[in-house]
C-alpha positions as CSV (number, residue, x, y, z in Angstrom):
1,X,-18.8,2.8,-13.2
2,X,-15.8,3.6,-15.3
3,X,-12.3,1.8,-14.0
4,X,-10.8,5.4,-13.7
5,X,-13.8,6.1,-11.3
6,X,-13.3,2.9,-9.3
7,X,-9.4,3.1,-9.5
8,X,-9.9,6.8,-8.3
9,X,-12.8,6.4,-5.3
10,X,-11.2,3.7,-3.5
11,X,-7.8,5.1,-3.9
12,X,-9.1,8.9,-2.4
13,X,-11.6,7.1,0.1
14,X,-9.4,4.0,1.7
15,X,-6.4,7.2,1.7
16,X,-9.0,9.2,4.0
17,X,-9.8,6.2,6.0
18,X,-6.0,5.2,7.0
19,X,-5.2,9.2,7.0
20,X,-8.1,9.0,10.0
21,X,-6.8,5.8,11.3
22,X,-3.1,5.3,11.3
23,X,-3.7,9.3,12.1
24,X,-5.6,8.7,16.0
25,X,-3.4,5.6,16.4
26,X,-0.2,8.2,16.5
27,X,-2.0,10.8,18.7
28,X,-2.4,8.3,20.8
29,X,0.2,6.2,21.0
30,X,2.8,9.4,20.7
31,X,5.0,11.1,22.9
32,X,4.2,15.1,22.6
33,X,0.9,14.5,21.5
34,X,-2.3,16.2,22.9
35,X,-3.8,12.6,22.4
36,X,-1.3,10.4,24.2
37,X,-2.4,7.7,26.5
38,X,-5.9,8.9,25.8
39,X,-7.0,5.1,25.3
40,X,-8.9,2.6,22.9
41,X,-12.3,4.1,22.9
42,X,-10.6,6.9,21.3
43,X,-8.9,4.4,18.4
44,X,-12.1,2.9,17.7
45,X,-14.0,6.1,17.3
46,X,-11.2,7.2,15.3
47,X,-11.2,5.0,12.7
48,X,-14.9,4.8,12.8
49,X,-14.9,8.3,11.6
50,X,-12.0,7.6,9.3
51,X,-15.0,4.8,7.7
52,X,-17.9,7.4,7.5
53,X,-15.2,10.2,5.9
54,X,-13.6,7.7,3.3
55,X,-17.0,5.8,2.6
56,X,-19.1,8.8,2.0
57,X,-16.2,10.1,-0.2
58,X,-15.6,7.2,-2.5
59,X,-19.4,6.1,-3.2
60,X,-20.1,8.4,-5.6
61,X,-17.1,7.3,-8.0
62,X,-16.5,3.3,-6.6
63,X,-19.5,2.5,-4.3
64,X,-16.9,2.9,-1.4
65,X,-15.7,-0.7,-1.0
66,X,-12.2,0.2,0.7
67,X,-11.8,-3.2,1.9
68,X,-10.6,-6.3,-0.1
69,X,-12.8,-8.4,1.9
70,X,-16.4,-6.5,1.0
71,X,-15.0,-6.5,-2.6
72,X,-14.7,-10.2,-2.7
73,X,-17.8,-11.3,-0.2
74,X,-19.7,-9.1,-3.0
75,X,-17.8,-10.9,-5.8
76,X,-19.2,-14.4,-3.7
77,X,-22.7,-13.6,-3.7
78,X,-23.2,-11.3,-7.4
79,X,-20.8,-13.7,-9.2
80,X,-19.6,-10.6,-10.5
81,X,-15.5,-11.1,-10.3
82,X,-13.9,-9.2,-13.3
83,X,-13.2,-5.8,-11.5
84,X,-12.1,-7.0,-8.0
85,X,-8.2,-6.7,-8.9
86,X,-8.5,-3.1,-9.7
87,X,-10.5,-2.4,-6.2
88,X,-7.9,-4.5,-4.6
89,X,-4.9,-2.8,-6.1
90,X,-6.7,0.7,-5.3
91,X,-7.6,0.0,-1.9
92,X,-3.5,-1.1,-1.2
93,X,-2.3,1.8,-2.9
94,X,-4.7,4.3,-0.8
95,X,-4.1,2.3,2.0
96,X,-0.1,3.1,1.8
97,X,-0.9,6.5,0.7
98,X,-3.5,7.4,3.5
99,X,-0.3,5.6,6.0
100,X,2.1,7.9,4.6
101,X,-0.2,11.3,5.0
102,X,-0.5,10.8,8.5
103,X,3.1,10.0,8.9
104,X,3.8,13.4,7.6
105,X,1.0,15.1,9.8
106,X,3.2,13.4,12.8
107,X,6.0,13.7,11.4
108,X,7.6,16.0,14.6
109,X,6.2,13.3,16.8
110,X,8.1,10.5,15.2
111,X,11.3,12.1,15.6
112,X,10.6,13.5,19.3
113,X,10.2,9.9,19.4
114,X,13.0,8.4,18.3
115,X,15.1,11.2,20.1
116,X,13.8,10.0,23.8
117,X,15.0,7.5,26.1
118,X,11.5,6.2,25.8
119,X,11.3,5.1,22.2
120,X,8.9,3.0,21.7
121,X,8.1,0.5,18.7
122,X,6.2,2.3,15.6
123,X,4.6,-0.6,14.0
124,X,1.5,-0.9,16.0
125,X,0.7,3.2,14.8
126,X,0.3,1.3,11.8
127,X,-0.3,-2.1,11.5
128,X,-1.8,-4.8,13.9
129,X,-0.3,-7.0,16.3
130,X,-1.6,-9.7,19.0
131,X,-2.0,-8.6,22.4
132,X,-1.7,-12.9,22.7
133,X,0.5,-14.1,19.9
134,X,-0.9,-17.0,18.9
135,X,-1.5,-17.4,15.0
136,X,-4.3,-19.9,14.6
137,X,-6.5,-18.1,17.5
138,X,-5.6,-14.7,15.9
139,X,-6.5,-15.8,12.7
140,X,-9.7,-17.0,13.9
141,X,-10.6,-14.0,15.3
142,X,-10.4,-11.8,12.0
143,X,-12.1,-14.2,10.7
144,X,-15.3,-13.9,12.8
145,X,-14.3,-10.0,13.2
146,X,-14.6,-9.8,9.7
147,X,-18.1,-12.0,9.1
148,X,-19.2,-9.4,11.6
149,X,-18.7,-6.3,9.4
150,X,-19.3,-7.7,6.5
151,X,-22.4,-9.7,6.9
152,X,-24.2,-6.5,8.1
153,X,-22.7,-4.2,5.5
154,X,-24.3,-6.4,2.4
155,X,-27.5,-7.1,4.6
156,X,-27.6,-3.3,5.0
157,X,-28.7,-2.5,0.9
158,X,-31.1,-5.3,1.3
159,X,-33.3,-3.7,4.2
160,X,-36.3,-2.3,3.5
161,X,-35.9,0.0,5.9
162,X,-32.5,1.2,4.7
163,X,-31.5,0.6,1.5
164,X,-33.2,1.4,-1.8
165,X,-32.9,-1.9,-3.9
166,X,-30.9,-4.9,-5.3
167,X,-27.2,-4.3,-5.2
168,X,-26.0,-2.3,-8.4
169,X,-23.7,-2.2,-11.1
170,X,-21.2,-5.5,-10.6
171,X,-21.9,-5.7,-6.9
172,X,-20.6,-1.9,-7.3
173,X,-23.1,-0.3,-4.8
174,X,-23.0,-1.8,-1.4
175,X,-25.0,1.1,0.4
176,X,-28.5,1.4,-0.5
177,X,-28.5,4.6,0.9
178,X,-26.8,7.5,2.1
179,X,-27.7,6.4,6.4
180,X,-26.3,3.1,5.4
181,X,-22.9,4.5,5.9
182,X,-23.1,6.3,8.9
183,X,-24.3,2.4,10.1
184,X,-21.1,1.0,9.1
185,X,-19.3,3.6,10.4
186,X,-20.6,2.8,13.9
187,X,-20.6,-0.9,13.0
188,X,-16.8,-0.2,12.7
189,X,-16.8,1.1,16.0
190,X,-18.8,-1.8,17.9
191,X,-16.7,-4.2,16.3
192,X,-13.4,-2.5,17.7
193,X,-14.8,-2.0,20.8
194,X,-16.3,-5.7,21.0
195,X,-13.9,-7.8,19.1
196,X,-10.6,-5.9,18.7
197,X,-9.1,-6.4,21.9
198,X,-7.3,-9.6,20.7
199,X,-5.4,-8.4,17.5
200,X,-6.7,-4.9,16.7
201,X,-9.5,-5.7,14.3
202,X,-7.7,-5.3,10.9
203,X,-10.7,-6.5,9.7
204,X,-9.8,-5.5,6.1
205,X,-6.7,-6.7,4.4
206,X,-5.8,-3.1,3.3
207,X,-5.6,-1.9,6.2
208,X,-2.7,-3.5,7.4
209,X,-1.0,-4.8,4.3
210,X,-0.3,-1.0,2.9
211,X,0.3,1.5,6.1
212,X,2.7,-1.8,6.9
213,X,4.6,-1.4,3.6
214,X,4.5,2.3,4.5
215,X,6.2,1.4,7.6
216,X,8.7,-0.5,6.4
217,X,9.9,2.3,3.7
218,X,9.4,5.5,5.6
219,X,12.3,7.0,7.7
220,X,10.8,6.8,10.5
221,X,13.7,7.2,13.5
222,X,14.3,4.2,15.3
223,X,11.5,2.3,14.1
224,X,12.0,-1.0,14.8
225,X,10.7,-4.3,13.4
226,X,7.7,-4.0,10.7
227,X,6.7,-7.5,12.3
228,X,6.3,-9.5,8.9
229,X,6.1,-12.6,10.1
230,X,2.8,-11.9,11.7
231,X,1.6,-9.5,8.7
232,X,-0.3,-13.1,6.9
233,X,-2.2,-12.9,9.8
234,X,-4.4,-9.8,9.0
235,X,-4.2,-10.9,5.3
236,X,-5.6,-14.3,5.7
237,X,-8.5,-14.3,8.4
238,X,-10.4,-10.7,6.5
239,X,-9.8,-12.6,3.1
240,X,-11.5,-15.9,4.8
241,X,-13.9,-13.6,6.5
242,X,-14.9,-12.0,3.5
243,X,-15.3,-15.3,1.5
244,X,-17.4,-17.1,4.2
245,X,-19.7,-13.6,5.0
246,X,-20.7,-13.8,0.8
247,X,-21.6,-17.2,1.1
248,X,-23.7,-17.0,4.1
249,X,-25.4,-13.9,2.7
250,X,-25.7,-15.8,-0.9
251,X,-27.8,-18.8,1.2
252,X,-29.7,-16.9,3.7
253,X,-31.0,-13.7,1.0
């Protein structure tokens, strides 16, 4: 795989993914949407789809990381580190870009928003917060969160049953085959629906890091606070997560 490929398939595929996410976070959370109120089964299904969409999209051209910690827990076990900055730096960039999409597919929303006597803070559309605010708990849970996606996700190229052989060119091509997607993608959703109650699952350091920079440069009306001084948070525990699912999957396979 070419770096233009790479650069190019996790910028279109982690867009799609945050275009899906950040996208039923709004319909939900949204005055004068036809989605409002209509709960967290909805979210997580939401941005399970947005996985299967983006995934399916970028493995072709990148092998469909779209999350800094696959890229490194596959960097962990392949020893294979010399293109993770460029998926990094792709997923970000698709990550603000996807952010900024569904922002503008809302964008009559935001301001019926900010116009009511019911405005309500914007950051939570895109980024995640603590239902209990307490760092070192929260940071624990992403971190098991994460060891839950990600150990699966490598096992999945490694079944017999699924995948199609060893993992490809520079830990490139996670999914042995085409089903193993559509697994992750309901992975995704068992993981929200399991373990995101506490902080929202980022789950993928992407995720939050860009559609927060998005957040904090879009004029949104009446936004309030982007909430940097939890953004480490969902930065920190996915990266950990990532680190420590690569190892375990380095030992055990």
């Amino acid at each position: 795989m070419s770096n233009g490929d790479i650069f190019v398939g996790e910028v279109i595929g982690t867009a799609i993914l945050l275009l899906f996410g950040v996208g039923v976070c709004a319909a939900v959370t949204l005055h004068r949407s036809k989605a409002k109120a209509s709960g967290w089964v909805v979210i997580t299904f939401g941005w399970g789809f947005g996985v299967l969409a983006g995934a399916y999209t970028a493995a072709p051209l990148s092998g469909g990381h779209l999350n800094p910690a696959v890229t490194l827990a596959l960097a962990v076990d392949t020893g294979e580190w010399g293109k993770v900055p460029l998926y990094v730096l792709a997923q970000l960039v698709g990550a603000a870009i996807g952010a900024a999409l569904a922002y503008l597919v809302y964008y009559e929303q935001f301001r019926a928003n900010g116009e009511t006597t019911l405005t309500q803070p914007t950051i939570g559309i895109f980024a995640t917060g603590p239902e209990v605010r307490r760092p070192v708990s929260n940071t624990l849970t992403e971190v098991i969160a994460t060891v839950a996606l990600v150990v699966p996700i490598l096992a999945f190229g490694r079944n017999e049953g699924i995948g199609v052989g060893p993992i490809g060119d520079e830990g490139a091509g996670i999914y042995g085959s085409g089903i193993s997607i559509l697994l992750v993608s309901l992975l995704v959703v068992g993981i929200g629906l399991s373990l995101g109650g506490p902080t929202g699952y980022a789950v993928n350091p992407a995720r939050d890091l860009g559609p927060r920079l998005a957040h904090a440069l879009l004029p949104i009306p009446q936004k309030g606070t982007s909430d940097w001084g939890y953004a480490w948070v969902p930065v920190v525990g996915p990266l950990v997560g990532g680190v420590l699912a690569g190892l375990l999957v380095k030992v055990a396979f």
